[in-house]
GUKESE-197174 format. One record per residue (C-alpha): residue number from 1; x, y, z. Coordinates in Angstrom, 3 decimals. Layout:
BEGIN
{NUM, {X, Y, Z}}
...
END
This chain:
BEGIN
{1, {84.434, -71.593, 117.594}}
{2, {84.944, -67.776, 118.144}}
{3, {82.020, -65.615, 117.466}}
{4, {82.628, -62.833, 115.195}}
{5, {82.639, -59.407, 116.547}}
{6, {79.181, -57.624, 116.253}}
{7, {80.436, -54.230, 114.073}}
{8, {79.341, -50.710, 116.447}}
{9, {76.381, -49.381, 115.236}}
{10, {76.358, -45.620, 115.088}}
{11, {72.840, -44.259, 114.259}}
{12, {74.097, -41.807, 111.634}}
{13, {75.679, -44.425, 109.917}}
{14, {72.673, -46.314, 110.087}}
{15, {70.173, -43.484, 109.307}}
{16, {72.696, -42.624, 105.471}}
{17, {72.287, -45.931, 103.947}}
{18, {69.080, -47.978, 102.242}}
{19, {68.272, -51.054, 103.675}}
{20, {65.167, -53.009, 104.785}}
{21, {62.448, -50.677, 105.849}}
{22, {64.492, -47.758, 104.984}}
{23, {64.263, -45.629, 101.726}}
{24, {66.210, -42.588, 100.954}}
{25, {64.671, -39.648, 99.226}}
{26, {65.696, -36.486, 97.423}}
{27, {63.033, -33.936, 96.990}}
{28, {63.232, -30.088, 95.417}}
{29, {62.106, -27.058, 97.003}}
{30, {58.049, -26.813, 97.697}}
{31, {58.152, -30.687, 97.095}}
{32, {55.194, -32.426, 99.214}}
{33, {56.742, -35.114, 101.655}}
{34, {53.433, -35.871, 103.123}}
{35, {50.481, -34.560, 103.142}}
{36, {47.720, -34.598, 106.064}}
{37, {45.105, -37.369, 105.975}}
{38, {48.015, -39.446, 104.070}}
{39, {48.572, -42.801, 105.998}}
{40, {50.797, -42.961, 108.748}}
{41, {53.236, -45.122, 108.215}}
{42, {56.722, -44.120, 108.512}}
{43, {58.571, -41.998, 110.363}}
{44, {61.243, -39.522, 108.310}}
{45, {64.469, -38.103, 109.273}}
{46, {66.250, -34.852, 107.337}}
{47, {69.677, -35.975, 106.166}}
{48, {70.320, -32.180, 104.956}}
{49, {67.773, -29.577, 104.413}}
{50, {64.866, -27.780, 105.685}}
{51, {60.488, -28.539, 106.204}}
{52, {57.834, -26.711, 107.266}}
{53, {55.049, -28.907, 108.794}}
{54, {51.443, -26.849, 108.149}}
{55, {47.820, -27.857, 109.677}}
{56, {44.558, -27.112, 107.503}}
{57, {41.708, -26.285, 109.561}}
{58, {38.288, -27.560, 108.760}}
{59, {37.447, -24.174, 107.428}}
{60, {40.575, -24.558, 105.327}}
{61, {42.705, -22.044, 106.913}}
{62, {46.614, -23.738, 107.036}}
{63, {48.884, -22.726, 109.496}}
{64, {52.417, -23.811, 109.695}}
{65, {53.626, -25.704, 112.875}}
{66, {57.265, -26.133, 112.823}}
{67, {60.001, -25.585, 110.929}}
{68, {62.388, -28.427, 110.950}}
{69, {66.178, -29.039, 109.734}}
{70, {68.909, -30.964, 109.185}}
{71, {69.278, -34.080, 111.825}}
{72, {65.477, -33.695, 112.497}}
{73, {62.920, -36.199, 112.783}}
{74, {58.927, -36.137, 112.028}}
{75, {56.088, -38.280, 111.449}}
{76, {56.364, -40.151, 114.708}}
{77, {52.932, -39.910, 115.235}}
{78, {52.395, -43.375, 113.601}}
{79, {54.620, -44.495, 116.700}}
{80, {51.744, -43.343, 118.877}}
{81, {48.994, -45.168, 116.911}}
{82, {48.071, -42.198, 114.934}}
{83, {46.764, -43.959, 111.558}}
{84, {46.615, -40.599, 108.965}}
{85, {49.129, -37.513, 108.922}}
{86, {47.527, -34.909, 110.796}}
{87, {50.199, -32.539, 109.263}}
{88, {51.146, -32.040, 105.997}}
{89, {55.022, -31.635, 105.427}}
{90, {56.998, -29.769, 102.179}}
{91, {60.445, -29.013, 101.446}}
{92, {61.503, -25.699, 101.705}}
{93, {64.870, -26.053, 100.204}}
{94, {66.560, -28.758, 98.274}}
{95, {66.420, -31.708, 101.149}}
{96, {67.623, -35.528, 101.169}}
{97, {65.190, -37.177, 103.704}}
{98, {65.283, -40.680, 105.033}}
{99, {61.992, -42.589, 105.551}}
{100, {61.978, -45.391, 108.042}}
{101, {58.642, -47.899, 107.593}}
{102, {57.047, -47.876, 111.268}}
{103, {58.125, -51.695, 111.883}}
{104, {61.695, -50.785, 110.857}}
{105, {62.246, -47.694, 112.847}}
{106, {60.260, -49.888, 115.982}}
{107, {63.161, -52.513, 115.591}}
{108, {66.493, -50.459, 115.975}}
{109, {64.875, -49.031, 118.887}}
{110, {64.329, -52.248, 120.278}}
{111, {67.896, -53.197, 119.241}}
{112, {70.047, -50.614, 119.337}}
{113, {70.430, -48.179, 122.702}}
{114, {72.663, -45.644, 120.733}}
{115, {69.516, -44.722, 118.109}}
{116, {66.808, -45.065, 121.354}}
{117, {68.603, -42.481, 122.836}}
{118, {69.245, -40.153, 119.524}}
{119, {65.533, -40.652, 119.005}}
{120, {64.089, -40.467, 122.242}}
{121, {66.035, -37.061, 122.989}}
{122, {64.312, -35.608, 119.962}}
{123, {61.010, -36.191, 121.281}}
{124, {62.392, -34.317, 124.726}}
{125, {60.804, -31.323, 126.583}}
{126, {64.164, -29.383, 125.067}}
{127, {63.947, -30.665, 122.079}}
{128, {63.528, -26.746, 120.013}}
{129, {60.285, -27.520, 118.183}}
{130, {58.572, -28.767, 121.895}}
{131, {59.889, -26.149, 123.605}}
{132, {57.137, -23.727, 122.751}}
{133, {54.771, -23.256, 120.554}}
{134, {55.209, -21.627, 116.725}}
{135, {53.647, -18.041, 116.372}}
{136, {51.519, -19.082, 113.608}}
{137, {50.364, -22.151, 115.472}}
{138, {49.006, -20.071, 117.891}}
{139, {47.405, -17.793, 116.466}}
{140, {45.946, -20.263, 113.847}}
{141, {44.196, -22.467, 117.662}}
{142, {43.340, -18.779, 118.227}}
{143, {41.475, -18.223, 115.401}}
{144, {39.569, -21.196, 114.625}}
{145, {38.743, -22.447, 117.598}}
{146, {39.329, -19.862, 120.932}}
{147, {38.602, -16.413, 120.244}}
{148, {39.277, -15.739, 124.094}}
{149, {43.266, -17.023, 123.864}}
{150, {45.524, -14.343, 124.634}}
{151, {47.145, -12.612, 121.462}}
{152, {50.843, -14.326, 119.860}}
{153, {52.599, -11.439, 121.353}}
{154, {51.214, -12.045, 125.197}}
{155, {52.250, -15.694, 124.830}}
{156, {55.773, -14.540, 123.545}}
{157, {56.405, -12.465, 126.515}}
{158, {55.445, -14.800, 128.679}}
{159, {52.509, -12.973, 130.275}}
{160, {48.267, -13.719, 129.319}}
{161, {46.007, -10.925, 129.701}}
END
């Protein structure tokens, strides 16, 4: 008996529709996706729209990290063993975002090359939001924690003092 063909599996087709271990989510502007100290448990991707991820220090300064966009994924840290959020992450327009549970998102990269390799070249060195640090970021490790760090606009032209 003739097996049937397995259909092609294209990860944006996969990534647009519910199914096990997948939700899809439509949140306003300013809408809270996740916020840090939240379990870690999912991984999200932005169908259309734009995020800011933001830090709160222990003396409660926040500082945003990244700004993020459509085709974009975050929370990954949960893929790394991290157990909370150690961001918190907010709409900053009208955004559709896709959340993958951690044990569904760890299967199609077991099973499908085409998504590994979407995925796995968003975690690259030249991926945009690794390929050097935000301003605020920067100045935010500055200010809490090394007052000796060279200033935003030294790191920005490539030179420390």
């Amino acid at each position: 008996m003739a097996t049937k063909p397995r259909p092609s599996f294209t990860p944006k087709s996969f990534l647009a529709k519910i199914g096990e271990g997948r939700s899809i989510g439509k949140y306003r502007k300013d809408q809270i996706v996740f916020s840090q100290g939240d379990p870690a448990d999912a991984v999200f991707y932005i169908q259309k729209g734009k995020v800011k991820i933001t830090v709160v220090s222990e003396q409660g300064k926040e500082a945003i990290v990244a700004f993020l966009g459509t085709n974009d994924f975050f929370g990954e840290g949960c893929l790394a063993g991290q157990v909370q959020r150690m961001a918190s992450v907010a709409t900053i327009t009208d955004s559709v975002v896709v959340r993958l549970e951690k044990a569904a998102i760890v299967r199609v990269i077991h099973q499908e090359p085409a998504f590994s390799e979407m995925f796995i070249a968003h975690l690259g060195p030249g991926h945009p939001r690794r390929s050097r640090p935000c301003r605020s970021a920067v100045q935010f490790e500055r200010e809490t924690s090394c007052p000796a760090a060279p200033a935003v606009g030294e790191l920005w032209q490539g030179r420390e003092t």
